[in-house]
TORNUVEX-769831 format. One record per residue (C-alpha): residue in three letters; y, z, x; residue number from 0; chain. Coordinates in nm, 2 decimals. Example, Ala and Ser with C-alpha at 12.3 -4.5 7.8 and 13.67 -1.06 7.14 Angstrom:
('ALA', (-0.45, 0.78, 1.23), 0, 'A') ('SER', (-0.11, 0.71, 1.37), 1, 'A') 
This chain:
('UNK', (-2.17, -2.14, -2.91), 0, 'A') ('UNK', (-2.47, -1.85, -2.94), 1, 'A') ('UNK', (-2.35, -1.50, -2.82), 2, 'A') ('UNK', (-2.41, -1.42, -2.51), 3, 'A') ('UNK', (-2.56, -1.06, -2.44), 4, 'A') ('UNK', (-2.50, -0.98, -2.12), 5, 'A') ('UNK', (-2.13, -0.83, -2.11), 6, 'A') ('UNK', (-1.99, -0.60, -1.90), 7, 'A') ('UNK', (-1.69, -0.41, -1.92), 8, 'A') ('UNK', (-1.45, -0.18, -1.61), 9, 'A') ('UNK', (-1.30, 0.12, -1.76), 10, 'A') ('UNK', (-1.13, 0.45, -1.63), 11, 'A') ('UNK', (-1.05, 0.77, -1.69), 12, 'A') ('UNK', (-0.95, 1.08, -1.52), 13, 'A') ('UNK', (-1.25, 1.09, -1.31), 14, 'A') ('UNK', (-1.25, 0.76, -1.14), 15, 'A') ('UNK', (-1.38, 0.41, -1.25), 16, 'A') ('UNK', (-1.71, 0.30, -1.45), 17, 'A') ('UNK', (-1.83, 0.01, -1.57), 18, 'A') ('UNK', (-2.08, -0.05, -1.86), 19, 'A') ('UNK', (-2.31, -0.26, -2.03), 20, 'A') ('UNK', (-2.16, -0.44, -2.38), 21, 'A') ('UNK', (-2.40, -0.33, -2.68), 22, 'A') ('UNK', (-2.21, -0.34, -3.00), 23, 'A') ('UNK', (-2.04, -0.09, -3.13), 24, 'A') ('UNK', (-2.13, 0.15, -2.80), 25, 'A') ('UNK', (-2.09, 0.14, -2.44), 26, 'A') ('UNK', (-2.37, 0.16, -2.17), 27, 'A') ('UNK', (-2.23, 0.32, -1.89), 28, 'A') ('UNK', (-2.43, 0.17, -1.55), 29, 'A') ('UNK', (-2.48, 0.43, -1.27), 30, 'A') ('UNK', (-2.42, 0.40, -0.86), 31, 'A') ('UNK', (-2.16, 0.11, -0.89), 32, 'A') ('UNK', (-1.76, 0.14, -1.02), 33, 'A') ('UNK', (-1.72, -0.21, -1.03), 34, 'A') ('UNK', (-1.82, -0.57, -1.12), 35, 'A') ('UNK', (-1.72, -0.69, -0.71), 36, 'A') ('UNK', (-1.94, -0.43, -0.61), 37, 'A') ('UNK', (-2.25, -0.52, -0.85), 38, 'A') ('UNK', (-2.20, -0.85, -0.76), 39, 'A') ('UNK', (-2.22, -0.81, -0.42), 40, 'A') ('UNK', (-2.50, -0.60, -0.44), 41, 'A') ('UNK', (-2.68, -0.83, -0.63), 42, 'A') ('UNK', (-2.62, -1.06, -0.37), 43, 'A') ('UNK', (-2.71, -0.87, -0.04), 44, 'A') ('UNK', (-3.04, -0.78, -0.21), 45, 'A') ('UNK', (-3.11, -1.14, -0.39), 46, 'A') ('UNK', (-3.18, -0.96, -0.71), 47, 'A') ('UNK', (-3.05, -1.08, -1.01), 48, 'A') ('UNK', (-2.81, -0.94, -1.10), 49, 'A') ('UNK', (-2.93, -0.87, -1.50), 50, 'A') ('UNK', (-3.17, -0.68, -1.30), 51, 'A') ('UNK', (-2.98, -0.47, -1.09), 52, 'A') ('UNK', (-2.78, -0.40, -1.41), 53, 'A') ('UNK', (-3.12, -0.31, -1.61), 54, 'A') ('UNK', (-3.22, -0.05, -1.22), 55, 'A') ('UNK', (-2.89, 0.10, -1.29), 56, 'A') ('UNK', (-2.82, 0.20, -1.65), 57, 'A') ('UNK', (-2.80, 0.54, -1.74), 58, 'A') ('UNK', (-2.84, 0.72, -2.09), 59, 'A') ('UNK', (-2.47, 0.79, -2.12), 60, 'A') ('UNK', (-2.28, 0.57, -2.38), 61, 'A') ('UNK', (-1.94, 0.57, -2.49), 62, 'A') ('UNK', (-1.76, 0.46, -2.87), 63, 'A') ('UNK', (-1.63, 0.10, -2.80), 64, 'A') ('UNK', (-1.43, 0.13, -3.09), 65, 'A') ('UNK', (-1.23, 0.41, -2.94), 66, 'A') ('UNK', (-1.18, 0.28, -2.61), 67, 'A') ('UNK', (-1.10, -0.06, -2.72), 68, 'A') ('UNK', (-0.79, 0.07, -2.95), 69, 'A') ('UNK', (-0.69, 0.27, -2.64), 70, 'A') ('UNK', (-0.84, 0.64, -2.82), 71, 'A') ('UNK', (-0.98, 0.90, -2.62), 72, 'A') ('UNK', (-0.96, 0.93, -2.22), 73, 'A') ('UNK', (-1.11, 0.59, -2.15), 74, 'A') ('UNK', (-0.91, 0.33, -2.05), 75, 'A') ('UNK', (-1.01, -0.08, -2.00), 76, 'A') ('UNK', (-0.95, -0.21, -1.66), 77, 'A') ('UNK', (-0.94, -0.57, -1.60), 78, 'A') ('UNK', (-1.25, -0.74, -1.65), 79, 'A') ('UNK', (-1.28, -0.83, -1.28), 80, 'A') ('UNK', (-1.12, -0.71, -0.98), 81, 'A') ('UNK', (-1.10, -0.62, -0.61), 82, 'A') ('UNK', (-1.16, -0.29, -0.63), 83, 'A') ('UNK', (-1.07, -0.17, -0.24), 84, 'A') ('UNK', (-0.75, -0.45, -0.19), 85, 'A') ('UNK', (-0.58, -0.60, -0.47), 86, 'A') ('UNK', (-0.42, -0.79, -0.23), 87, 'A') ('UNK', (-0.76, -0.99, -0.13), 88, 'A') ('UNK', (-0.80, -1.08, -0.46), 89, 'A') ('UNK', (-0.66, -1.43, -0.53), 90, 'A') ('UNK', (-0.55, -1.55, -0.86), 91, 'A') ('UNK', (-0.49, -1.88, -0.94), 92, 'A') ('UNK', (-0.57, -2.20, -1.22), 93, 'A') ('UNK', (-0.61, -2.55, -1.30), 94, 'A') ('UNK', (-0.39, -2.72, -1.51), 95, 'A') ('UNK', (-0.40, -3.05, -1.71), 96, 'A') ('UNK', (-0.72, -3.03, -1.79), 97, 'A') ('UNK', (-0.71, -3.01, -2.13), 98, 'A') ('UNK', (-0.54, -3.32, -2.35), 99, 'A') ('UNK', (-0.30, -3.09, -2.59), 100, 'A') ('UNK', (-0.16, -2.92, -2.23), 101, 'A') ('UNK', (-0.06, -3.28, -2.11), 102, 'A') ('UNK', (0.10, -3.38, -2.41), 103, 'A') ('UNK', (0.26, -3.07, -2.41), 104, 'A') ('UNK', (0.39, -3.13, -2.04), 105, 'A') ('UNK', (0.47, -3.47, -2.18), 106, 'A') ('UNK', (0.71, -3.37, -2.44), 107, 'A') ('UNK', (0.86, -3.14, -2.22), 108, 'A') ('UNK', (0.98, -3.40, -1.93), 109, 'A') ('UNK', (0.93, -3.69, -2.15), 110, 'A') ('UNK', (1.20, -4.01, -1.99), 111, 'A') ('UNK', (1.43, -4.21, -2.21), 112, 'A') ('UNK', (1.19, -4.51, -2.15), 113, 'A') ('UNK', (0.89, -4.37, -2.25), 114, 'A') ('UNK', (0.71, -4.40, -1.97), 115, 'A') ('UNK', (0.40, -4.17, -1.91), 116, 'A') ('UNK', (0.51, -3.87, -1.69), 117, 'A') ('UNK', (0.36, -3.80, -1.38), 118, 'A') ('UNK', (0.19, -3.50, -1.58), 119, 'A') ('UNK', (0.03, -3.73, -1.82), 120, 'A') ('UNK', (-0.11, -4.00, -1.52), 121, 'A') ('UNK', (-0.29, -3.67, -1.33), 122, 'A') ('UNK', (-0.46, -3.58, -1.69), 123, 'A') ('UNK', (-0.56, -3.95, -1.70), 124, 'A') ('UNK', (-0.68, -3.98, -1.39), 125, 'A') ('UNK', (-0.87, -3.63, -1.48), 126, 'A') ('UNK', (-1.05, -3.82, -1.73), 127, 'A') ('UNK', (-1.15, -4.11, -1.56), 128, 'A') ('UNK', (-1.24, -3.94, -1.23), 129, 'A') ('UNK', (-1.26, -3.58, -1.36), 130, 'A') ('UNK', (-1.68, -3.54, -1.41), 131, 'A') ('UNK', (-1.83, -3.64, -1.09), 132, 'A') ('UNK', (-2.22, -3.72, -1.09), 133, 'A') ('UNK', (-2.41, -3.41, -0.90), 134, 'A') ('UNK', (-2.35, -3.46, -0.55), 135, 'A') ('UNK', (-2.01, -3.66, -0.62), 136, 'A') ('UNK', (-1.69, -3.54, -0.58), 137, 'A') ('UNK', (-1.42, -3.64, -0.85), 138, 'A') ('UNK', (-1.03, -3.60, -0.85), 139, 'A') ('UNK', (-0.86, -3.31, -0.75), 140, 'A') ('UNK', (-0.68, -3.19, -1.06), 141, 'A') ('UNK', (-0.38, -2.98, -1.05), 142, 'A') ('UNK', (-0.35, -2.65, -0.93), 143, 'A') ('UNK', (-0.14, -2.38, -0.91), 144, 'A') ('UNK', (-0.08, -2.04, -0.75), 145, 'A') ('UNK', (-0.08, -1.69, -0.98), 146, 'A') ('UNK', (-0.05, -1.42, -0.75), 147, 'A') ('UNK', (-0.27, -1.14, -0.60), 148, 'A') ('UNK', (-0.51, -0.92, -0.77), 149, 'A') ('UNK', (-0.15, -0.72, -0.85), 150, 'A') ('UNK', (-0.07, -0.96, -1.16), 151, 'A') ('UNK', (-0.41, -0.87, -1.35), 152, 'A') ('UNK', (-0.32, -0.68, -1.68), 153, 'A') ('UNK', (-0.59, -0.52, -1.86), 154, 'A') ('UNK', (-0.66, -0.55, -2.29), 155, 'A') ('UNK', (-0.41, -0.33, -2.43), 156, 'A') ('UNK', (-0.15, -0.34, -2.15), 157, 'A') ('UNK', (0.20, -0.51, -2.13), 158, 'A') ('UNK', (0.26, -0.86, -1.99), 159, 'A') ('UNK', (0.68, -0.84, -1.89), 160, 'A') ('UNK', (0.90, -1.08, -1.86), 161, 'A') ('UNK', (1.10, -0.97, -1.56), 162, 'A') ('UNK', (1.48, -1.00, -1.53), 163, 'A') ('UNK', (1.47, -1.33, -1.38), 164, 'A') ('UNK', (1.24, -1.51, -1.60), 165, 'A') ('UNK', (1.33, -1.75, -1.90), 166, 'A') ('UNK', (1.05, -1.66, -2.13), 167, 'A') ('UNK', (0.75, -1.51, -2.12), 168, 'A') ('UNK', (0.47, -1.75, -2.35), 169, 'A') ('UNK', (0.08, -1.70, -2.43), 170, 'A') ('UNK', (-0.19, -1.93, -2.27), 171, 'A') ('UNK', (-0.52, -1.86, -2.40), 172, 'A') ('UNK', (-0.76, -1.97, -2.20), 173, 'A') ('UNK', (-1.14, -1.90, -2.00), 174, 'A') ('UNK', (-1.11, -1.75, -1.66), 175, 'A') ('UNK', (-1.38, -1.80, -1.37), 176, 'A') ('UNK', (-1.46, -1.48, -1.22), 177, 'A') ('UNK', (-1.60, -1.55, -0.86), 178, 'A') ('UNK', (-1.68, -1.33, -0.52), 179, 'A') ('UNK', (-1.74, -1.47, -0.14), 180, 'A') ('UNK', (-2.00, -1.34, 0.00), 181, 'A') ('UNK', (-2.05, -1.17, 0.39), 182, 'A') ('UNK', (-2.11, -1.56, 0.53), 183, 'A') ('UNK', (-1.83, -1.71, 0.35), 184, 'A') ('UNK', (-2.02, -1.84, 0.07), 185, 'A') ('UNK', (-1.84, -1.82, -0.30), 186, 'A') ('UNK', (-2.09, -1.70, -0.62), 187, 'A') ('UNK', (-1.99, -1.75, -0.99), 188, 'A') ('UNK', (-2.03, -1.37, -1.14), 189, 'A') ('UNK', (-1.94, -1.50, -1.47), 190, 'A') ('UNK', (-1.66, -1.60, -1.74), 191, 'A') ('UNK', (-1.41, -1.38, -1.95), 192, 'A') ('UNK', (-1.10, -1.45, -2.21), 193, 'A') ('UNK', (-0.78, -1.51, -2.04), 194, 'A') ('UNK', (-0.40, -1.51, -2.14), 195, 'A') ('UNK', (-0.30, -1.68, -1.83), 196, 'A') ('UNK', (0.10, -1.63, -1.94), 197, 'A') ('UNK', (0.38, -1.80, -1.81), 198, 'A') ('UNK', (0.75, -1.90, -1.83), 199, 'A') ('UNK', (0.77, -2.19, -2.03), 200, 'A') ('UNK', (1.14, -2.27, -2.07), 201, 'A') ('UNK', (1.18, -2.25, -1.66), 202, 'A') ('UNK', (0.90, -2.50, -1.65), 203, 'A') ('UNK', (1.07, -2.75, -1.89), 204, 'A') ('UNK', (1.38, -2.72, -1.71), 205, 'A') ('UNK', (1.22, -2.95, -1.41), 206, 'A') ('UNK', (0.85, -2.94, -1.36), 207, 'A') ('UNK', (0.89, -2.93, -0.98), 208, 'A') ('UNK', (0.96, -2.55, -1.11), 209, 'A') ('UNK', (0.59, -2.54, -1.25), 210, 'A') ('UNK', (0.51, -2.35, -0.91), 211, 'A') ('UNK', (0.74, -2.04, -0.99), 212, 'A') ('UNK', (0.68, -2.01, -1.37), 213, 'A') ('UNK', (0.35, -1.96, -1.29), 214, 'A') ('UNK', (0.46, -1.65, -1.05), 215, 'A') ('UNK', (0.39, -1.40, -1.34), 216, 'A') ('UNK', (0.13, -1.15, -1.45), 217, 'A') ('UNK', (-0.13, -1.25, -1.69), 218, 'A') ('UNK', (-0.43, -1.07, -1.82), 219, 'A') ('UNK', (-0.85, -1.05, -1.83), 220, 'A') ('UNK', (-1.09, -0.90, -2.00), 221, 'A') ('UNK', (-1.17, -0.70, -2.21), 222, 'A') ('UNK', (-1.51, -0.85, -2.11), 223, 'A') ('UNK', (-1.67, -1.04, -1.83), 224, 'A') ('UNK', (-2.01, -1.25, -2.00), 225, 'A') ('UNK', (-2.24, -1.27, -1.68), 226, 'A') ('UNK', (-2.48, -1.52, -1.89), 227, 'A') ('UNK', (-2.22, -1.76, -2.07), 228, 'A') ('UNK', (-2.24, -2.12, -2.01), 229, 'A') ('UNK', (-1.95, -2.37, -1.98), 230, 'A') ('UNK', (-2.02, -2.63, -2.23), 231, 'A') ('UNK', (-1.79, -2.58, -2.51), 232, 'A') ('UNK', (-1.58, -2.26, -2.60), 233, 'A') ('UNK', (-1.40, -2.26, -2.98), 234, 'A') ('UNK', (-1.13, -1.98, -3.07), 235, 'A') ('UNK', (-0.83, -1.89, -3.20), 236, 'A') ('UNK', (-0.53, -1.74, -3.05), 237, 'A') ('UNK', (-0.23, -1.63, -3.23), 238, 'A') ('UNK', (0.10, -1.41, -3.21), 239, 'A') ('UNK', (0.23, -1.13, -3.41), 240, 'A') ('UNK', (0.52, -0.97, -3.52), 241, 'A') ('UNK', (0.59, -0.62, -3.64), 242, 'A') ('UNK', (0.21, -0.64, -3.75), 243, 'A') ('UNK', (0.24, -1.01, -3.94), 244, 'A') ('UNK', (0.12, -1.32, -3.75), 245, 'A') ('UNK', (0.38, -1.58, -3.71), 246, 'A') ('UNK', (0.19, -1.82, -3.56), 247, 'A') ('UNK', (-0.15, -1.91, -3.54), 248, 'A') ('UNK', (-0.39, -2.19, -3.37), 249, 'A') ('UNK', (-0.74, -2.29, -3.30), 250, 'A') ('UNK', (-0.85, -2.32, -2.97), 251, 'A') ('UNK', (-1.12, -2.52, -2.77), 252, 'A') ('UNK', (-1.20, -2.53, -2.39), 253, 'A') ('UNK', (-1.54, -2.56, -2.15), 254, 'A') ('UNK', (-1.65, -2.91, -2.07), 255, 'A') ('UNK', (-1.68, -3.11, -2.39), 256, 'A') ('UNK', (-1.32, -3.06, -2.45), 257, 'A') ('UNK', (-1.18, -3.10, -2.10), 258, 'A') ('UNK', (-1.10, -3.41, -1.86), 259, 'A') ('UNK', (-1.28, -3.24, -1.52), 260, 'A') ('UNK', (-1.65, -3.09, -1.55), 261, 'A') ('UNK', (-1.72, -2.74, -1.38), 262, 'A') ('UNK', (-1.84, -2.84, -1.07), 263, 'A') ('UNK', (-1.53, -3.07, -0.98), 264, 'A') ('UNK', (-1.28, -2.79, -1.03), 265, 'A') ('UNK', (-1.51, -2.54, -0.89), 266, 'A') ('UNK', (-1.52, -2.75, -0.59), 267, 'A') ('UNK', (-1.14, -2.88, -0.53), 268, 'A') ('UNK', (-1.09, -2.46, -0.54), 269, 'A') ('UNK', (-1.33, -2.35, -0.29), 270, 'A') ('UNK', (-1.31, -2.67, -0.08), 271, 'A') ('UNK', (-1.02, -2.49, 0.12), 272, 'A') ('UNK', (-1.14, -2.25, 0.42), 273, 'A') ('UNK', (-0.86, -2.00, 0.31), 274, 'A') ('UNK', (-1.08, -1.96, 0.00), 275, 'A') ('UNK', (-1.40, -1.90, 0.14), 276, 'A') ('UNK', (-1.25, -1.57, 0.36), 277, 'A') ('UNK', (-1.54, -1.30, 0.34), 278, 'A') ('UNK', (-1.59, -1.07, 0.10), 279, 'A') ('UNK', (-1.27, -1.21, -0.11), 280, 'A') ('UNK', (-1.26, -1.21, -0.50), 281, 'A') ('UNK', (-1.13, -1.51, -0.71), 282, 'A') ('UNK', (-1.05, -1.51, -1.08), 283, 'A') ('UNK', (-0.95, -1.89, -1.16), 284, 'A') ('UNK', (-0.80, -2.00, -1.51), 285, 'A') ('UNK', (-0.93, -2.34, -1.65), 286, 'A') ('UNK', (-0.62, -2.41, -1.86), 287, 'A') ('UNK', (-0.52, -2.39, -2.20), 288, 'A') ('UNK', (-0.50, -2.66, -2.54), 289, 'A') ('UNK', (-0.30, -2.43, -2.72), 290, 'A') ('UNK', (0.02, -2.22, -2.70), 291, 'A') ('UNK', (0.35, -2.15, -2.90), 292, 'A') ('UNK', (0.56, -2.26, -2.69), 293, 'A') ('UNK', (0.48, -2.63, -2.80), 294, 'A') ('UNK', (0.50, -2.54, -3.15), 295, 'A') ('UNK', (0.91, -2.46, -3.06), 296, 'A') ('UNK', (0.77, -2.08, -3.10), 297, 'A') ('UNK', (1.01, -1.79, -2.86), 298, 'A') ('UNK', (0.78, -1.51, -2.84), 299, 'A') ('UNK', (1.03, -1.17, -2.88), 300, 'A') ('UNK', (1.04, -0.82, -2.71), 301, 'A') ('UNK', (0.71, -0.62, -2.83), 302, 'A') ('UNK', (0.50, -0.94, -2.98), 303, 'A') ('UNK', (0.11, -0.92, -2.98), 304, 'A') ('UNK', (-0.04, -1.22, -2.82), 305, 'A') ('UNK', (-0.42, -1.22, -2.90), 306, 'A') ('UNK', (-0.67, -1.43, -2.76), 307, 'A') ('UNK', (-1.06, -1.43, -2.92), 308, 'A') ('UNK', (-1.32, -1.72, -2.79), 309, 'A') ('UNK', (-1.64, -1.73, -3.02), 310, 'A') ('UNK', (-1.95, -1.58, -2.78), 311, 'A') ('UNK', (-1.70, -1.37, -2.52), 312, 'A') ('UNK', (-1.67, -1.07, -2.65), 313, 'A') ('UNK', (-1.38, -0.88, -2.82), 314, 'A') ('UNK', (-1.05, -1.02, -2.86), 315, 'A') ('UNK', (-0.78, -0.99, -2.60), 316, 'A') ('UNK', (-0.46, -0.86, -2.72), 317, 'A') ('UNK', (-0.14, -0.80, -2.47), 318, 'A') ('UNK', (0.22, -0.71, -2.61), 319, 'A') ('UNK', (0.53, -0.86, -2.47), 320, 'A') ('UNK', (0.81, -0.68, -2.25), 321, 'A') ('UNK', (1.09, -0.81, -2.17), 322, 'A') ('UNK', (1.29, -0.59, -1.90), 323, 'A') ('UNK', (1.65, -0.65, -2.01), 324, 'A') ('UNK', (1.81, -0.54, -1.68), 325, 'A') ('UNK', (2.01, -0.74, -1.47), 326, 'A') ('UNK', (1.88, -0.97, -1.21), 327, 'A') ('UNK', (1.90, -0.78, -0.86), 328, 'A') ('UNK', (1.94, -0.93, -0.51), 329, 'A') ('UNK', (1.61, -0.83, -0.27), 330, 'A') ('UNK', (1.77, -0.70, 0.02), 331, 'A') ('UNK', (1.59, -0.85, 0.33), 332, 'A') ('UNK', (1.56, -0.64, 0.63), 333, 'A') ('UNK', (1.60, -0.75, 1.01), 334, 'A') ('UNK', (1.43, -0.56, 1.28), 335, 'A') 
């Protein structure tokens, strides 16, 4: 996959927000907007391009990337993408068994005595043979699950936690779909970044009907978002370390050519649904993962370094683990 050179970034500092223009090793700060949503939608209200409005709006300040990227200085990276004005009309969700190593993954974990394919297995199979619609077909739904709000995006740098009632806490590298609805309800592709879409393994093999809550976690974005990058075929590697040495390592491989569902059909069975065409809403939307060390037996520990790097997107993701060792407290729940 050829680089792509249109890469923006969403950083902060004392001040307020910015956001700038990628171009290795510095940082082109862009004036008159503090955030992709708000670029985007500019773009959008004017019907300008939006490499154009980007080009109308930088400035000559730059910044080191170096320094902000290893968290130097008063910079700081945001998430790649965002709803700047209500984290709460941000929605954060992803597509799962799309990719063959996720299913077999999701096979071994609820595998029967008899062998039988699980129910996990049939939806990637049916993702394969219904999964690329022609253009103005529409294919199989594949799965899909629920992350959270805008409040569960973690930027590069920051902690991912395993709270006190999680199992685990467990890396999934993968691409995230960065998306905005416009004033008439129509939803825009802004672009695509790296993704560690993180979640609790060990309560997921338990029963996969508990898929839906292990998913209920924070996950992370960024560093970058790549406005121009297409979805054909994504290569990478992911690994975790320990105490600075890696203990476990993998190659990784998403967009179309190594999937079961083309762009289109999962774009579609998201935004299908009224609820996710509301106005003005923002959308980041995971694609699913073909790697993670939790199917290599692998139990991530307190202060790990998950890192997440896909050829052509920019500068490697990295998160550390928390694990909040306190004890699991009731939520009171108030009657009026």
């Amino acid at each position: 996959m050829t680089t792509n050179n249109i890469r923006l970034v969403q950083l902060q500092n004392a001040t307020g927000r910015k956001i700038a223009l990628v171009n290795e090793p510095n940082l082109l700060l862009i004036n008159n907007f503090t955030s992709v949503y708000d670029l985007a939608l500019a773009a959008i209200d004017s019907k300008t391009p939006i490499k154009k409005v980007i080009d109308q709006n930088l400035s000559g300040a730059k910044l080191d990337y170096n320094g902000v990227y290893e968290g130097k200085g008063d910079w700081k990276l945001l998430p790649a993408f965002d709803h700047p004005g209500n984290s709460l009309s941000c929605i954060v969700s992803g597509t799962g068994l799309t990719h063959k190593n996720s299913a077999l993954n999701r096979q071994m974990m609820h595998q029967s005595v008899d062998d039988k394919p699980t129910d996990s297995m049939q939806m990637y199979q049916w993702g394969l043979e219904g999964g690329s619609p022609k253009p103005g077909e529409i294919g199989v739904q594949p799965e899909w699950f629920y992350k959270g709000t805008g409040t569960a995006l973690k930027a590069h740098g920051e902690y991912l936690e395993v709270p006190p009632f999680g199992n685990d806490g467990g890396e999934e590298p993968e691409i995230a779909g960065l998306y905005v609805i416009d004033k008439n309800g129509n939803p825009y592709r802004i672009g695509f970044c790296t993704g560690n879409e993180f979640s609790d393994h060990v309560m997921e093999k338990k029963n996969y009907l508990y898929l839906a809550p292990s998913k209920l976690r924070q996950c992370a974005i960024g560093p970058e978002i790549v406005i121009d990058a297409r979805f054909e075929s994504f290569t990478g590697t992911v690994s975790v370390s320990r105490d600075g040495k890696i203990v476990w390592e993998s190659p990784i491989n998403s967009g179309e050519a190594n999937m079961a569902h083309n762009l289109s059909n999962l774009e579609y069975h998201h935004f299908k649904y009224e609820g996710h065409r509301v106005p003005l809403q923002a959308h980041v939307h995971f694609f699913g993962a073909d790697a993670f060390s939790f199917g290599n037996k692998i139990t991530l520990q307190d202060n790990d370094e998950m890192s997440v790097a896909w050829n052509g997107m920019g500068r490697a993701l990295k998160n550390r683990l928390k694990i909040i060792n306190e004890t699991e407290k009731l939520v009171e729940i108030r009657t009026l």
